[in-house]
N, C-alpha and C positions, 0 to 999 in steps of 0.2 A: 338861728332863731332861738335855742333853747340859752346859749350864750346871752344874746339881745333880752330874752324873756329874764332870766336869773339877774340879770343888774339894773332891772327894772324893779324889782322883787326886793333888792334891795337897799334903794333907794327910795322906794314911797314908802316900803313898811320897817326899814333902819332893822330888817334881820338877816343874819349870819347867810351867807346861799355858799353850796357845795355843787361842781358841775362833775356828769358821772357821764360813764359809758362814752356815745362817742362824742359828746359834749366836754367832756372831761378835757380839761390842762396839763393834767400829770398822769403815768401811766398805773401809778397808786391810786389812785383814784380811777379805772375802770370798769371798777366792780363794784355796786353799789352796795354790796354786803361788807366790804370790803371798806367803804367808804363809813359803814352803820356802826361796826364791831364796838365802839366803844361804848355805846348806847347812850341814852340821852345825858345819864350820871356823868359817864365817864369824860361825854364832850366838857361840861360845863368845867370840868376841872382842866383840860388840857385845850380849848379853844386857843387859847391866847399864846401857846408853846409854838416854836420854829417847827415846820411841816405839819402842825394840825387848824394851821389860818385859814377860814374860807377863801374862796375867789372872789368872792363880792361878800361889803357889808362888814359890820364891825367885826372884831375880835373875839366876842362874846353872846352867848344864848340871850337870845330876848326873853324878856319875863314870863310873858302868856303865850309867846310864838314858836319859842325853842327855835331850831335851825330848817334849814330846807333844802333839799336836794334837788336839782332840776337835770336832766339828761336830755338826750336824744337817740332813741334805741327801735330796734322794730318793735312791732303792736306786739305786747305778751302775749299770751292764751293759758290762761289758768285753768287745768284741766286733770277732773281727776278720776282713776278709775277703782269701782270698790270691788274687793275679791270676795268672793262666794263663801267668804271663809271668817270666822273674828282671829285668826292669829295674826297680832301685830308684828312678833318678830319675822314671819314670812315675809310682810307689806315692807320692813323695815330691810331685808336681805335683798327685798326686789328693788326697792329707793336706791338700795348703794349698788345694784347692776346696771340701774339705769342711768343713775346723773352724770355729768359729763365729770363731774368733780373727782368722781371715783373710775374715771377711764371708760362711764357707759356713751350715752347717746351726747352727741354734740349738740350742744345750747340748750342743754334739759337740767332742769333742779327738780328734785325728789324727795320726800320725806315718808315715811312709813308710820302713820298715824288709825288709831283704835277711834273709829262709832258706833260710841256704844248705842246712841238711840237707835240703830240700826242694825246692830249686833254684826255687824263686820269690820274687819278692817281697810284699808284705805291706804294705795300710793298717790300719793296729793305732788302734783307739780306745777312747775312753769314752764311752759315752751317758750322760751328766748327769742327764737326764730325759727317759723315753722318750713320758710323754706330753706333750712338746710337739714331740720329733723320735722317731720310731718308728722300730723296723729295720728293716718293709719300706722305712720312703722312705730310709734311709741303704743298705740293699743294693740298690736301684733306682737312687740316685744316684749312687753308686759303678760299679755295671756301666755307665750310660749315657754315664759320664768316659770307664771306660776303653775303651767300642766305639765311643767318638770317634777312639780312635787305636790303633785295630784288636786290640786285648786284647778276650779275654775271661775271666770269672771263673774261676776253680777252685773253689774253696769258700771256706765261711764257718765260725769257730768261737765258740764262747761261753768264756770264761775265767771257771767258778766256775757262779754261779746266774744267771738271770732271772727277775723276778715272772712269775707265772701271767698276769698280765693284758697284760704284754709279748708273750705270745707267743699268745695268743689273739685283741690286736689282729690280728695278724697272717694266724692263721687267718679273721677277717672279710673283711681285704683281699682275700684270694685267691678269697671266698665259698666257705669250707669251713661245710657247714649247722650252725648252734649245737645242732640235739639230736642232733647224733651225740656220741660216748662223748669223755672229757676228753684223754682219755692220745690219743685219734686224730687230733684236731684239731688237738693239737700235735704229733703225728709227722707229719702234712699241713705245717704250718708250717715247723717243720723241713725239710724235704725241702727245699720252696719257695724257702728259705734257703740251700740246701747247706750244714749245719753240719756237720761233720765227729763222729762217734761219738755221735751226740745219745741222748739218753733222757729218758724223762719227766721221770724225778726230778730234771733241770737247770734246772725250775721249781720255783722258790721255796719254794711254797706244800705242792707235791708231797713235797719232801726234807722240809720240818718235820713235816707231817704224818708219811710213814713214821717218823722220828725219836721221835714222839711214840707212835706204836702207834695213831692213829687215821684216817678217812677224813680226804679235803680237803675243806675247805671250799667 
C-alpha cells in the first residue's frame, strides 16, 4: 500500500518520493533518519547523483514540494517524560541509556531536552514499536536512571494518539482487572503513568471511533 501510495504521489504531483522502513527498496534507506541526514539543502544538491535517486518521481526537489517520504512502519507513540529536575544534562545521560542507538531499550529514540517554560528537563521520545518496548518498562526505566541520582519523575505526556492496545498493556502490568469498563482502565494507566491532561479519546481506537459516530471496537 505505502509502495502503491508513494508512486501515486508521484505521478499526480511530479514530486521526488523516498520509500523507508519497511516500505523501503534498499536496506539504506530503512531508517528514515537515515534516509533525512542530508536535509532539505543537502538533497537539492545531490538528488540527481547515483544512490541518492528517489524511488518514484523526478530526480529533483520540486520547487514548493521539496521531496516526500512514505513508509510502512508500526503506529509511533511520541511520548515523553519530564524529570522533577531542570538539569538537562541528567535528561541528556538518561536519552543516551535509553535509546536503542546507544545499546538502550529496542525501538526507542531519545533526546534530552531543557523546559524552560516549565523549569524542568525533559527525555523526549519515540516508541518505534510498543510491542516489543512498552511504556510501562520505558517509564520504569527512565524513573529507575533517574533515582540512581536522586531525581524523581514529574510526569509523563503522550504527543497526539496511542493505540488502545498500548495502553491497556499497561493497565495489565499494574493488574487493573480486564472486566472493569474500557475508558477506566485506561484512566488507571494513565494515572500510573502520570500523563499529563490525559483522556480516553488519546487512544487510538477511542478518537476513530467517536470520529466515526460509532462504539470501539
Amino acid at each position: 500500500l505505502a509502495r502503491t501510495f508513494g508512486a501515486r504521489i508521484a505521478e499526480r504531483f511530479d514530486l521526488p518520493v523516498y520509500l523507508y522502513a519497511r516500505a523501503a527498496t534498499r536496506p539504506d534507506r530503512v531508517v528514515l533518519a537515515d534516509l533525512r541526514r542530508p536535509q532539505f539543502e543537502g538533497l537539492r544538491e545531490t538528488i540527481g547523483q547515483h544512490g541518492r535517486e528517489p524511488d518514484y518521481g523526478p530526480p529533483h526537489v520540486h520547487p514548493t514540494g521539496g521531496a516526500v517520504a512514505v513508509g510502512a512502519r508500526p503506529f509511533l507513540i511520541a511520548y515523553n517524560i519530564n524529570l522533577a529536575s531542570p538539569d538537562v544534562d541528567l535528561a541528556k545521560r538518561i536519552a543516551r541509556r535509553v535509546r536503542e542507538s546507544s545499546g538502550g531499550l529496542p525501538r526507542v529514540q531519545a533526546l534530552g531536552l531543557p523546559l524552560e517554560e516549565l523549569g524542568c528537563a525533559q527525555v523526549s521520545m519515540n516508541l518505534l514499536d510498543f510491542s516489543v518496548t512498552s511504556l510501562w518498562l520505558v517509564w520504569e526505566t527512565v524513573r529507575a536512571l533517574a533515582a540512581d541520582e536522586g531525581v524523581e519523575l514529574r510526569e509523563s505526556e503522550l504527543i497526539g494518539l496511542a493505540p488502545l492496545a498500548a495502553l491497556r498493556d499497561v493497565a495489565d502490568h499494574i493488574d487493573i482487572p480486564a472486566d472493569r469498563p474500557v475508558e477506566a482502565r485506561l484512566r488507571a494507566a494513565a494515572e500510573w503513568l502520570c500523563i499529563r491532561d490525559f483522556r480516553p479519546d488519546m487512544a487510538l481506537e477511542l478518537r476513530l471511533a467517536s470520529a466515526m459516530g460509532g462504539p470501539a471496537a
